[in-house]
C-alpha positions in Angstrom: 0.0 0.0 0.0 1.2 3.1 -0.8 1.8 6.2 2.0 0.2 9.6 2.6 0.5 12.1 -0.4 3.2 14.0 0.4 21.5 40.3 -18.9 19.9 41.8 -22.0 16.4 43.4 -22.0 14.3 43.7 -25.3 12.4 47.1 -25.4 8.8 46.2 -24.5 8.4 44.4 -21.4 4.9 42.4 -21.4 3.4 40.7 -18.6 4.5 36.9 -18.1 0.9 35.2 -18.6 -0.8 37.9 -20.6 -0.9 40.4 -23.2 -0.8 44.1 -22.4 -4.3 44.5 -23.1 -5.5 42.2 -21.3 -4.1 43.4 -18.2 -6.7 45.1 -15.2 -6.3 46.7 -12.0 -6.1 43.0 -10.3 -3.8 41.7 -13.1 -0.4 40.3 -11.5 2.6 42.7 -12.5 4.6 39.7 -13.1 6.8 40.9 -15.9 8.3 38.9 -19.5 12.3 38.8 -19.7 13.6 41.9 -19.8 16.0 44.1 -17.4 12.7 44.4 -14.5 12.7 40.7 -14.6 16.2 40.5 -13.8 16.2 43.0 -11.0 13.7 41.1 -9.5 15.2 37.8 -9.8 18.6 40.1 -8.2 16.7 40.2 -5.1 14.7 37.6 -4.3 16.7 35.1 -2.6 17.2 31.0 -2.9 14.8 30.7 0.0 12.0 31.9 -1.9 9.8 29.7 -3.4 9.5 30.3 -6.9 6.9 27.0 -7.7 4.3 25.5 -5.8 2.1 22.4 -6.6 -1.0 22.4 -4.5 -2.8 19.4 -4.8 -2.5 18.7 -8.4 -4.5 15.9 -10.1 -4.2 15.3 -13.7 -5.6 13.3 -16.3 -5.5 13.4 -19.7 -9.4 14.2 -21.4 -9.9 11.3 -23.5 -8.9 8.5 -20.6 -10.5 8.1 -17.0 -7.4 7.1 -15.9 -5.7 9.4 -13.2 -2.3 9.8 -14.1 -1.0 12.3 -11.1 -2.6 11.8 -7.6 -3.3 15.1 -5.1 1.0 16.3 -5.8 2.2 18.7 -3.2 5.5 20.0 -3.0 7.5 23.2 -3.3 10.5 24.2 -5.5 12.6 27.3 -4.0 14.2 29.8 -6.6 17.9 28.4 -7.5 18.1 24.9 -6.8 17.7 22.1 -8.7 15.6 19.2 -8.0 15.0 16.0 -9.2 12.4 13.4 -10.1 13.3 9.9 -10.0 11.0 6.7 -9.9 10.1 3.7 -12.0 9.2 3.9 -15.5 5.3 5.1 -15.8 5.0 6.5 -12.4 4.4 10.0 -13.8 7.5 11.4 -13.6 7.9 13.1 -17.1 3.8 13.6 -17.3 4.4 16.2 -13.6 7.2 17.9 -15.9 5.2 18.6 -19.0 2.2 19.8 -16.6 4.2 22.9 -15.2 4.4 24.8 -19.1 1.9 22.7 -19.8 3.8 21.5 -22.8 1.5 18.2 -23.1 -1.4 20.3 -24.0 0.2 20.3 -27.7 -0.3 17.1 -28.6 -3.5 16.2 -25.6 -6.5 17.8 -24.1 -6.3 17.2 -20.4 -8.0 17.3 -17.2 -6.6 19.3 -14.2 -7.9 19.7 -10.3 -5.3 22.0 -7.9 -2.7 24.6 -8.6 0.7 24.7 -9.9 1.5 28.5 -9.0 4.6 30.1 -10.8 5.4 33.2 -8.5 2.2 33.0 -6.8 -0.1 32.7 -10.4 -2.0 29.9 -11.4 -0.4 28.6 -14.5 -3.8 27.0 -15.2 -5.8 30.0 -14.5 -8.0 30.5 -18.4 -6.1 33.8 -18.8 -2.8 32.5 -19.2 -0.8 32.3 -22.6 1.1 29.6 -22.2 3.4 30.4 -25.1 4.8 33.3 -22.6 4.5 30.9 -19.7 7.0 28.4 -21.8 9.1 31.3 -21.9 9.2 31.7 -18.9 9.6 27.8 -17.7 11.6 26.0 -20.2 12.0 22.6 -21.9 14.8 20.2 -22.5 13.7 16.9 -23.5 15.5 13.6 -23.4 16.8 13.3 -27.1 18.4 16.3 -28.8 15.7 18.5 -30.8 17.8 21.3 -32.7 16.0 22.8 -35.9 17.0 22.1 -38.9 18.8 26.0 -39.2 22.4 27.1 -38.3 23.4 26.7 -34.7 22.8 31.0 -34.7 18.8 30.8 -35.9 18.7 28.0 -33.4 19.6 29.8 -30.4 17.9 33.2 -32.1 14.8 31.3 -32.5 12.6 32.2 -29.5 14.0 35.9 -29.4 12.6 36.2 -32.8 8.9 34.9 -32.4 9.1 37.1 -29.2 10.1 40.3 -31.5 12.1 43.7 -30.6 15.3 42.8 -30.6 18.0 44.6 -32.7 20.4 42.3 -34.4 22.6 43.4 -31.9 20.9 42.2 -29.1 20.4 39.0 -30.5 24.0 38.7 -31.4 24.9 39.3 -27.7 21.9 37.0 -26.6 23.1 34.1 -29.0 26.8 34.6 -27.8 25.7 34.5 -24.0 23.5 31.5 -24.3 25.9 30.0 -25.9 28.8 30.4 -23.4 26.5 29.5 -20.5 25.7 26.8 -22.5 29.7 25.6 -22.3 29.2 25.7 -26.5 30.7 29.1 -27.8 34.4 27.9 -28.1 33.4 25.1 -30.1 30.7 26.7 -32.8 31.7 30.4 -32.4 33.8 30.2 -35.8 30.4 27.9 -37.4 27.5 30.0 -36.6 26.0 30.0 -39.8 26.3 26.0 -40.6 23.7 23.5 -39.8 22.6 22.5 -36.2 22.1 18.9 -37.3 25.8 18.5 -38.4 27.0 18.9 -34.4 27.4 15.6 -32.4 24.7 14.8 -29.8 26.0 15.8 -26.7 27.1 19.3 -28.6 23.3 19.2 -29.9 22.1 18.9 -26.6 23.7 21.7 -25.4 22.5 23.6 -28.2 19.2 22.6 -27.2 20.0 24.3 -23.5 21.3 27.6 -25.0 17.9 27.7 -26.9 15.9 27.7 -23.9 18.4 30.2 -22.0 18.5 32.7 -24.6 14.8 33.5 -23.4 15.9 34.2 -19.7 13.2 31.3 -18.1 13.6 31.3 -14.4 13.2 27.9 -14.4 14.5 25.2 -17.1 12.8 21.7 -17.2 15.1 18.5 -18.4 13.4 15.3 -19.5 16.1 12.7 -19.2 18.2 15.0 -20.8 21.3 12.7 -20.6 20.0 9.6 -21.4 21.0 9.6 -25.1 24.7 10.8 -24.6 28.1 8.8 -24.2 29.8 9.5 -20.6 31.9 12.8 -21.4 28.8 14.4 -22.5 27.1 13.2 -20.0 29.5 14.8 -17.3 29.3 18.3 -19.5 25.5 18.8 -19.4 26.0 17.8 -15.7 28.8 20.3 -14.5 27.1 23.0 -17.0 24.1 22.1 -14.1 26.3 22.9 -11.4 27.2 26.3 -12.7 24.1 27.4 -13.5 22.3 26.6 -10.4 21.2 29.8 -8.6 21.3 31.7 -11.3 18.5 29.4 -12.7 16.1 27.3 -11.6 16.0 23.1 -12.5 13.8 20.6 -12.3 15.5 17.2 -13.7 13.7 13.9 -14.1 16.0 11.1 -14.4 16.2 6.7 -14.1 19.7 7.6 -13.4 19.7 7.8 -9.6 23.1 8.2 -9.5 23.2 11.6 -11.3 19.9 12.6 -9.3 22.3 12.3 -6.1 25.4 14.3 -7.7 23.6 16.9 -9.1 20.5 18.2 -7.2 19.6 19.7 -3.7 16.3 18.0 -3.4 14.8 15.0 -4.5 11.4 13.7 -5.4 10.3 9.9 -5.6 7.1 8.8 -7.3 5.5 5.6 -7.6 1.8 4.7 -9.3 1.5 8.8 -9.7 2.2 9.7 -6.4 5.1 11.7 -4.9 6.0 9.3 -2.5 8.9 11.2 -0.5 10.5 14.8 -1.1 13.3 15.8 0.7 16.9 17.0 0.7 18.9 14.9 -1.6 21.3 13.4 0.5 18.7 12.5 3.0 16.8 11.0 0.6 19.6 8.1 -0.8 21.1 7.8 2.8 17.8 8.0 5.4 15.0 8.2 3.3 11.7 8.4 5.6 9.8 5.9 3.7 10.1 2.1 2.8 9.1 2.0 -1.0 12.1 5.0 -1.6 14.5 2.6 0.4 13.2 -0.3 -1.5 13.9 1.8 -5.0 16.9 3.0 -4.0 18.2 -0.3 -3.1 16.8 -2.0 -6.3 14.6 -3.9 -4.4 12.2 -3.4 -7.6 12.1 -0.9 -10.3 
């Protein structure tokens, strides 16, 4: 039986769920990516808590199935945490729900909140393609356009719009150095994205989602397809940007989950079975079926 529950600013800043117009006197002055955004994010500090899931039950519309069960938990501003569990426990679905990514492909079925800086990212009122600006995506195999590695990283800044070349030429170039990639394309800007190797894809694939400032940057078993060196890149590029940003990392690989995030979440049948500091987690974890995963006991 399972347990309880448990840089550089474009000119126009717009609000992060909605369109100018659509704002009122009780709109949320939560602001888009620009210079505001980042004085804000200068002083809020890693205690805060940027995300918070509040009894969130999904299911997808055409299925009476419940795949997530009444998830609670908190994510403070800056750290990483990560999602491990056995295959189909819901893992990746709780990912996709935050930007709400899986609403591309599905119509689904929500009860509770999933509140980005104290908005419901559910709430009807939300556009969600300035939410997944907000809340990026990695996903587990590399997904670079088929453009130059420069349109690739330039691709969000232009649907966004406003940005002078130069801007985007400094955005590209920073994304790209966070990214650990610059050194190795900077002199190749203008050649295909598809002729870089997969762990240099991947990367790409990182620098895309940074060059739109999200606060927070969601990985889908983003090493899973790469050899051990790459592997180790994507995982110290992780380490630097922690703070900065914030990550939320599902992953089989409990291994990595333990060398690379502050908190950790296991999930079992849908439900977040234990949440807690990392190391507590793989060396005291409060309940049996996380001991029994950990220890391979079944999984």
């Amino acid at each position: 039986m399972l347990p309880n529950d448990a840089g550089t600013s474009k000119p126009k800043a717009t609000p992060v769920f909605r369109e100018e117009s659509q704002q009122t006197d009780n709109t949320p002055v939560f602001r888009d990516s620009t210079s505001e955004v980042h004085s804000q994010k200068e002083q809020r500090t890693l205690t805060e808590v940027i995300l918070s899931i509040e009894k969130f039950t999904f299911s997808y519309a055409s299925s009476k199935t419940t795949v997530l069960h009444n998830i609670v938990m908190d994510v403070k501003r800056g750290e990483v945490v990560a999602i491990i569990g056995p295959s189909g426990c819901g893992k990746s679905t709780l990912l996709k729900a935050i930007n709400r990514i899986h609403e591309v492909s599905y119509p689904v079925h929500v009860e509770g909140k999933i509140m980005l800086w104290g908005e419901n990212v559910y709430d009807p009122k939300v556009d969600v393609s300035v939410l997944r600006r907000r809340v990026g995506m990695v996903f587990q195999k590399p997904n670079p356009f088929p453009k130059s590695i420069y349109d690739n990283v330039a691709y969000g800044l232009k649907l966004i719009g406003g940005y002078t070349k130069a801007q985007m030429d400094e955005i590209v170039e920073r994304s790209l150095q966070q990214a650990a990639l610059w050194d190795e394309v900077k002199d190749r800007l203008q050649t295909n994205a598809l002729g870089l190797s997969g762990g240099q894809q991947q990367r790409l694939c990182i620098a895309r989602a940074l060059a739109t400032s999200p606060e927070i940057l969601l990985m889908d078993e983003p090493c899973s397809a790469l050899d051990p060196i790459s592997t180790q890149r994507i995982e110290d590029l992780i380490d630097q940007l922690k703070g900065e940003y914030t990550f939320i990392i599902v992953t089989h690989n409990m291994q990595q989950a333990a060398r690379v995030s502050d908190r950790t979440a296991f999930m079992m049948q849908g439900r977040l079975i234990e949440y807690n500091p990392t190391e507590k987690v793989f060396t005291k974890p409060e309940q049996q079926l996380t001991e029994d995963y950990i220890l391979g006991r079944f999984g």
